[in-house]
C-alpha positions as CSV (number, residue, x, y, z in Angstrom):
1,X,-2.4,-0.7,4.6
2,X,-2.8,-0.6,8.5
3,X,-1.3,-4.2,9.7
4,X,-2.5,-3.8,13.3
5,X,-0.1,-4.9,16.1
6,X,2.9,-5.9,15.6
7,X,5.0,-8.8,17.8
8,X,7.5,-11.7,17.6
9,X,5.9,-14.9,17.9
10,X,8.8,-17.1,19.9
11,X,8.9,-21.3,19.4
12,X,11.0,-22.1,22.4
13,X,12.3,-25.7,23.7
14,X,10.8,-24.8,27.8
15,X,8.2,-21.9,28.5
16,X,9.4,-21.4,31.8
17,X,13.1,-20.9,31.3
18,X,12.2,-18.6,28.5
19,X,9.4,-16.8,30.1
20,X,11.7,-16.5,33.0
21,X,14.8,-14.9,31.1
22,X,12.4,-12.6,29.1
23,X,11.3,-11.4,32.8
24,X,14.8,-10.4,33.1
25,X,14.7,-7.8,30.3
26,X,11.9,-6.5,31.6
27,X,8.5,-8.0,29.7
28,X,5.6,-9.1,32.0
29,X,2.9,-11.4,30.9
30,X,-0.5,-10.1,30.0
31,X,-1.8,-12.8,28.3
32,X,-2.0,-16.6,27.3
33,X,-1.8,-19.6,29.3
34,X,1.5,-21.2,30.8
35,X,-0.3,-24.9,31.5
36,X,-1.3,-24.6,28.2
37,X,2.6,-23.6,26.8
38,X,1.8,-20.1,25.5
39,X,2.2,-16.5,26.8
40,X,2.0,-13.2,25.6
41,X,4.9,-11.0,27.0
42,X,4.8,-6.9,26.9
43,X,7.5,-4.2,27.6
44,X,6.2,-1.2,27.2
45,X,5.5,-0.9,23.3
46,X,7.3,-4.5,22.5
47,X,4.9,-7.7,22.4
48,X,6.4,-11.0,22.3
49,X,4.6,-14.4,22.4
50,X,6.3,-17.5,24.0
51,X,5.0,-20.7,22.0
52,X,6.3,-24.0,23.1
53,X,5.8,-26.9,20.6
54,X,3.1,-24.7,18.4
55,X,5.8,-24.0,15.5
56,X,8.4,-24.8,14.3
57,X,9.9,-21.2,13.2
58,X,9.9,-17.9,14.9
59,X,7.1,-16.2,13.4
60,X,6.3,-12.1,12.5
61,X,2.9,-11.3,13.8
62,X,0.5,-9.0,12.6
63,X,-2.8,-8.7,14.5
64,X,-5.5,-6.4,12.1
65,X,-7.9,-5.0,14.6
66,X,-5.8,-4.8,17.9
67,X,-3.3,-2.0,18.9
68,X,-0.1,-2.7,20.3
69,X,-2.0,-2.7,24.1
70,X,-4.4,-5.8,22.6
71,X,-7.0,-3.5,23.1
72,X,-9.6,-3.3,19.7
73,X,-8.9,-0.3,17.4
74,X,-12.2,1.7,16.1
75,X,-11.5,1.2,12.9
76,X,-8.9,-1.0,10.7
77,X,-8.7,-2.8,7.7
78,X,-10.0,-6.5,8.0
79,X,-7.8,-9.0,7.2
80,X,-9.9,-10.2,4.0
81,X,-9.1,-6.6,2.7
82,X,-5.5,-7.0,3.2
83,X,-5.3,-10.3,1.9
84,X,-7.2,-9.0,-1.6
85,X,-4.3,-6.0,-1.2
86,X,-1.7,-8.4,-1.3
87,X,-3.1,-11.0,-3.6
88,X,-3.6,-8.5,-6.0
89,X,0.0,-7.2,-5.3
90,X,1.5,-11.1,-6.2
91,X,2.3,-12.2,-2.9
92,X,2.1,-15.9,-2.7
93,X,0.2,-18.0,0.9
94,X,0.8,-20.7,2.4
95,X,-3.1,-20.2,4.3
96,X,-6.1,-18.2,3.8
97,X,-8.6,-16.6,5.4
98,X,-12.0,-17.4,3.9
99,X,-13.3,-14.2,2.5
100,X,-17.2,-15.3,2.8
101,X,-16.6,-15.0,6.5
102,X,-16.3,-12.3,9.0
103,X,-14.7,-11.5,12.2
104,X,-11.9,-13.3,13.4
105,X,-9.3,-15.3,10.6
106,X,-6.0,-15.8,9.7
107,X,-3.4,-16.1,6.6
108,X,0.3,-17.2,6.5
109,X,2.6,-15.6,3.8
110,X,6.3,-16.1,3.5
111,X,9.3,-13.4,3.0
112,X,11.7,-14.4,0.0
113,X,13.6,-15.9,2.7
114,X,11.1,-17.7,3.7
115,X,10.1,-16.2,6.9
116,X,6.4,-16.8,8.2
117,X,4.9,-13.9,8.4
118,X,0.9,-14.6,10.5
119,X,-2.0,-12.1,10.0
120,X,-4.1,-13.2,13.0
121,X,-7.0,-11.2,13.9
122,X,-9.2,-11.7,16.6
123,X,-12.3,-9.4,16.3
C-alpha cells in the first residue's frame, strides 16, 4: 500500500509567529497562501503544513499521487483503492471519497486514539 507523501498538518493560533519559528529550524515555504492562513513548509525530506483556523487537531497527512517534493509520481495507488484496502481491512471513517469519481478526493480515518489521519490527493 503506497501512501504517497507524507507530512504534519499544523492548526496554529497565528501563521506568522509559527511560520516564522519553523523558519528558524530551517523549513522554507514552497507552497500555500499566507493571506489566505495556510503554508506548506519543507526541510529537506520533512513537509509540514501551517493551518490557521482550518482544524481543530493536528492532523497526519498522506498525499496518494505526490512524492515527498509535491511533484506527481508515475504511478501510485489511487486513493479509492486504498480506501477499499482499508475498508475491507475494518478501519472505520469519518469521510469518504466517492469511488464513482476520479482524480482528486479525500477520506479522514481515526487512530484508536483518535488521531486524524487525511488521505488527500490532488491528481
Amino acid at each position: 500500500m503506497n501512501l504517497g507523501a507524507f507530512s504534519v498538518s499544523l492548526a496554529v493560533k497565528d501563521i506568522r509567529a509559527s511560520k516564522a519559528f519553523y523558519e528558524k529550524l530551517g523549513f522554507k515555504a514552497f507552497g500555500g497562501d499566507e493571506a489566505q492562513k495556510w503554508l506548506i513548509l519543507r526541510n529537506g525530506d520533512h513537509v509540514i503544513g501551517l493551518f490557521q483556523g482550518m482544524f481543530e487537531k493536528n492532523i497526519l497527512t498522506f498525499n496518494p499521487g505526490w512524492g515527498q517534493d509535491a511533484k506527481k509520481l508515475s504511478s501510485f495507488t489511487d486513493i479509492r483503492q486504498l480506501q477499499r484496502q482499508l475498508k475491507a481491512q475494518g478501519v472505520p471513517f469519518q469521510t469518504q471519497a466517492d469511488e464513482s469519481t476520479a482524480g482528486p478526493a479525500s477520506f479522514v480515518v481515526h487512530d484508536p486514539d483518535g488521531n486524524p489521519i487525511l488521505f488527500d490527493q490532488h491528481v
